[in-house]
N, C-alpha and C positions, 0 to 999 in steps of 0.2 A: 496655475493648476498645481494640484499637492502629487506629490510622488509618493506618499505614503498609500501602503495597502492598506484598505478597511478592516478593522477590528474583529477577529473572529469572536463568534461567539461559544463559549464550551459548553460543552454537554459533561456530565459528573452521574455516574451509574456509580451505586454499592453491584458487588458480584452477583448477591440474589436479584437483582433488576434486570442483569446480563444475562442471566442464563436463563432468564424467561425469554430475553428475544435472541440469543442465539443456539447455535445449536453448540454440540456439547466439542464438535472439532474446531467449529469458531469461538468459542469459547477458552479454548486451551490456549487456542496461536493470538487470538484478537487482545483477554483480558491478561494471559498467563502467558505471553511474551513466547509462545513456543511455537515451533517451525510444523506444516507439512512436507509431505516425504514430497520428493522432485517427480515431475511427471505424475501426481496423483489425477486423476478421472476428476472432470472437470474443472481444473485450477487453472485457466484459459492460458493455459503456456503455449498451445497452437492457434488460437483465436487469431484469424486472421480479417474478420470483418471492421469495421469502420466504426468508431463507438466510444465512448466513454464510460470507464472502471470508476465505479462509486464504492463508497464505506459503506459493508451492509451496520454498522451500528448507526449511523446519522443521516445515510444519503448523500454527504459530500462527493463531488463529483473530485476526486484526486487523480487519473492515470486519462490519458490518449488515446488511443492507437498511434495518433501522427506521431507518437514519440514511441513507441513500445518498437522492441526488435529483439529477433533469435538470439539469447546469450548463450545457448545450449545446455543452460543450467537444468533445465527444467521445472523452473519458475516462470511466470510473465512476466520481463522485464524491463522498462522505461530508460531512457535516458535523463529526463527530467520529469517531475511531477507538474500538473494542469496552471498552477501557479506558485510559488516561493510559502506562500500563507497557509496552504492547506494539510500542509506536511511539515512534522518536528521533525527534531533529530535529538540522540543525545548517543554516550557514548555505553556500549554492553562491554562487560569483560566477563562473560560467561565462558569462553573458550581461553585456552591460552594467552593472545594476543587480543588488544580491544578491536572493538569494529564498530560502526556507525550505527544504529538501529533508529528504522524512523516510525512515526507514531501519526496516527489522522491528525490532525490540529481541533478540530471539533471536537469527537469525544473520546481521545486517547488509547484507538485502538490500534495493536501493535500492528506493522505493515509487515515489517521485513530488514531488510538494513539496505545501504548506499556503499558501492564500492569505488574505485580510483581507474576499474578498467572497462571501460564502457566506451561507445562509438565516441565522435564528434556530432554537435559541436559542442558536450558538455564533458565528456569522456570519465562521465559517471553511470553506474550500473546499478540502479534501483531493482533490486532483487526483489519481489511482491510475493508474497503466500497468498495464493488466488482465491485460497477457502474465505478468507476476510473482505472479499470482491463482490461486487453485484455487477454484470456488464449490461448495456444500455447499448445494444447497437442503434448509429445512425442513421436517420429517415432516412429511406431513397429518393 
């Protein structure tokens, strides 16, 4: 049996494609790499239901709940993403120091970044911009 993950397949939007299907907030943080403010109305930073966080540009199901916990950031944030494949990373030096910033693996829309202090057993802190989220609570 292969150990290798299945090949994503990527999605490629020009910006005028994007901004037909997002809105102009998802649009800032998604295509233009920019942040919501913390504790913004509905960035499911308190969602406490059962469920799986999708990429509203493709539908990729990327984020838990089984993994998601209070960072008190005021973002929703994971300890690991739903698999290794769904989610890039590369490196931002927007602020002083660099920082991790991850990206959908499908169509390259911006998450948020990965930090170094975050629970067990990954004791990494996927910081998400919940505006770039669609949640899918699970069946009862």
């Amino acid at each position: 049996m292969s150990s290798e993950m299945p090949k994503i397949q990527k999605i490629k939007r020009k910006d005028s494609e994007w901004r037909e299907l997002l809105t102009p907030e998802q649009f800032h943080v998604g295509v233009k790499e920019g942040t919501e403010r913390a504790f913004s109305p509905g960035n499911f930073e308190s969602e406490k239901r059962d469920g799986v966080y999708h990429c509203v540009g493709c539908d990729t199901p990327l984020w838990s709940s089984e993994h998601k916990f209070d960072s008190g950031t005021g973002w929703p944030s994971y300890w690991q993403p739903v698999s290794e494949n769904v989610v890039e990373t590369k490196t931002d030096f927007k602020l002083i120091y660099p920082r991790t910033e991850c990206h959908c693996a499908v169509c390259g829309l911006h998450m948020g970044h990965v930090f170094k202090d975050g629970p067990p057993p990954t004791g990494q802190r996927w910081c998400i911009n919940g505006v770039v989220l669609n949640f899918r609570p699970a069946a009862d």
